[in-house]
Each structure stands twice: as C-alpha cells, then as structure tokens.
N, C-alpha and C positions, 0 to 999 in steps of 0.2 A: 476522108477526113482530112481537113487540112490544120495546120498549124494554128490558127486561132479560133478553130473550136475546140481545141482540148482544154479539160477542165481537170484542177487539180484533185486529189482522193481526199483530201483534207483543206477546208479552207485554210487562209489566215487569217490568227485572230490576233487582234491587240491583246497585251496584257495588260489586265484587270488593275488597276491602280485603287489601293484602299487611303482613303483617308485624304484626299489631297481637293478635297471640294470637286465641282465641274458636276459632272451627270449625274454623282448620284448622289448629291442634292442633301440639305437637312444635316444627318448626322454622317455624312461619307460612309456607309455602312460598318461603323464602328459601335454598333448600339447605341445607347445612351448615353447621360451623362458619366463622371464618374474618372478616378485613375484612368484606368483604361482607355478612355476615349481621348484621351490628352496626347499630343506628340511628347517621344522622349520617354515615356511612360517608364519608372523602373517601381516595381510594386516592391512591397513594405515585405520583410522576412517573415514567412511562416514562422519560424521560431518564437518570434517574439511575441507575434500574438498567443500563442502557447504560454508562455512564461504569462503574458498580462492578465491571464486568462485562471491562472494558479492565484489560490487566498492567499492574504502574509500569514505566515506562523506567526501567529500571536493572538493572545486574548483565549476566553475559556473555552471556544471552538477549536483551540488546535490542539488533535491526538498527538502527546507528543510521541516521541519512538522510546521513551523507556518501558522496561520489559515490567509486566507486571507477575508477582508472584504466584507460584500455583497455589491453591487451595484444597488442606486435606483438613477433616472434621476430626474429634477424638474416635467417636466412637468407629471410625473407617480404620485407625491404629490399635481400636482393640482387637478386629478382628484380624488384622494385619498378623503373620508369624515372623518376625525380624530378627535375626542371629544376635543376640546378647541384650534384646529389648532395646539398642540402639538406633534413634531417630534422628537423620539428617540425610540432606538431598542425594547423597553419595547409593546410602543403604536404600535410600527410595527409588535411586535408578535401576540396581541390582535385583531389586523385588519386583519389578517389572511393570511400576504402575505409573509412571511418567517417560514420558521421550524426552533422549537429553534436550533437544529444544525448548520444551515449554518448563523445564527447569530451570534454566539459564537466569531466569527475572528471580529465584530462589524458591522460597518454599516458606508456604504461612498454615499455623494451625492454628484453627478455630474450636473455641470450647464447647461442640455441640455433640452431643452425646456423654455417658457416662463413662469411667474408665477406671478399670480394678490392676494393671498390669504398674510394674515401678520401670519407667521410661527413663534412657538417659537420652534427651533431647538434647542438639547443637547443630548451631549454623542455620535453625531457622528464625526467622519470625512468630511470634505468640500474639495470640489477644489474654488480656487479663482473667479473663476466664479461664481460658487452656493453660495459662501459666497455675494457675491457682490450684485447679483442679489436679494437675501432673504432680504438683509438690505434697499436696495432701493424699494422691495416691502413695505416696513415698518414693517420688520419680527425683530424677534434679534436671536442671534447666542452664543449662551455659551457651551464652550468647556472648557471641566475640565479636 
C-alpha cells in the first residue's frame, strides 16, 4: 500500500448551510412561509399570547370571585339540635354541617319547610319568608 492509496475512515463533509440560498433552492430548507423563515427571526412571547387568549372581566359572562352564601332551609334547623336554639354560622360550624370554607361567603336561610322551635337567629342572611316564619314561631331575628 502506498501513500496515496489510503483512504480516510470518514470522509469530509462541508457543513450544511441553512437558509443562505444556493443548492437548496426555493425555501433554503427553512419551511415555508412565515416568522420563522425570515432572517433575524425573534418570535413573539408565549406569555402574551396566553394573556390575549384570557376574556376581559366584564359584562354578565364574568364569574366574579365573590363568595356566595351557604344555603340552609327551616325545616333542615328544625331537625337540627343547636345549644340554646342559637342560629349563626359560628354554631353551624360547631354542629358540623358546613366546612369553614364554604362558610366564608356567610350563611342564608330560606323559608322552606315549617318550623315550631323559638330560634335566636344572627349574622345571617333571611328571605322574607324565613324571617316571617322564625318571628311568628316566637324566634327573633338580629342582623347586624
């Protein structure tokens, strides 16, 4: 074997040039149109298209974040056993039928059901019902 039959284990190869025209032709194998294909290219933040992508808050589509109040019926307090007939979110977390969580938005009773017990209700919410109804049991009703 002489000297200029040796072949090397690896040829050499030019490095691949993207984007600069010449062989390969059309789009310089940068795809298509588009950001991307352009020199300089600095694409647009993720971010932002996220943000553009979020509704405005406003108008009758937006939930807003106030808490809304739990819902107990009369007749759910008649069968209720509460220390001194006292009714307020306090004694309702004690008695074990709300998590402080979904107390937080307060506490509303509704006049559905009948009720013989004398309630001292406070610190919730009434419909006119429940208020009517608790006073003619002989309850009283103070809202501060």
């Amino acid at each position: 074997m002489q000297f200029h039959e040796l072949k090397r284990k690896n040829k050499t190869r030019k490095a691949k040039q993207v984007g600069r025209g010449g062989k390969r032709g059309k789009t310089s194998g940068r795809g298509t149109k588009g950001q991307k294909s352009r020199t300089g290219r600095k694409l647009r933040p993720e971010m932002r298209d996220i943000i553009k992508r979020l509704p405005k808050n406003r108008g009758y589509r937006f939930n807003s974040f106030r808490l809304s109040p739990v819902i107990i019926n009369l007749s759910d307090l008649e069968i209720l056993d509460l220390p001194n007939n006292e009714v307020n979110p306090k004694a309702l977390l004690k008695a074990g039928i709300f998590s402080e969580n979904k107390i937080k938005g307060g506490v509303k009773i509704l006049g559905t059901g009948d009720i013989k017990k004398k309630l001292k209700v406070s610190d919730c919410f009434l419909s006119k019902t429940a208020k009517e109804k608790i006073e003619k049991a002989g309850g009283t009703v103070h809202i501060a």
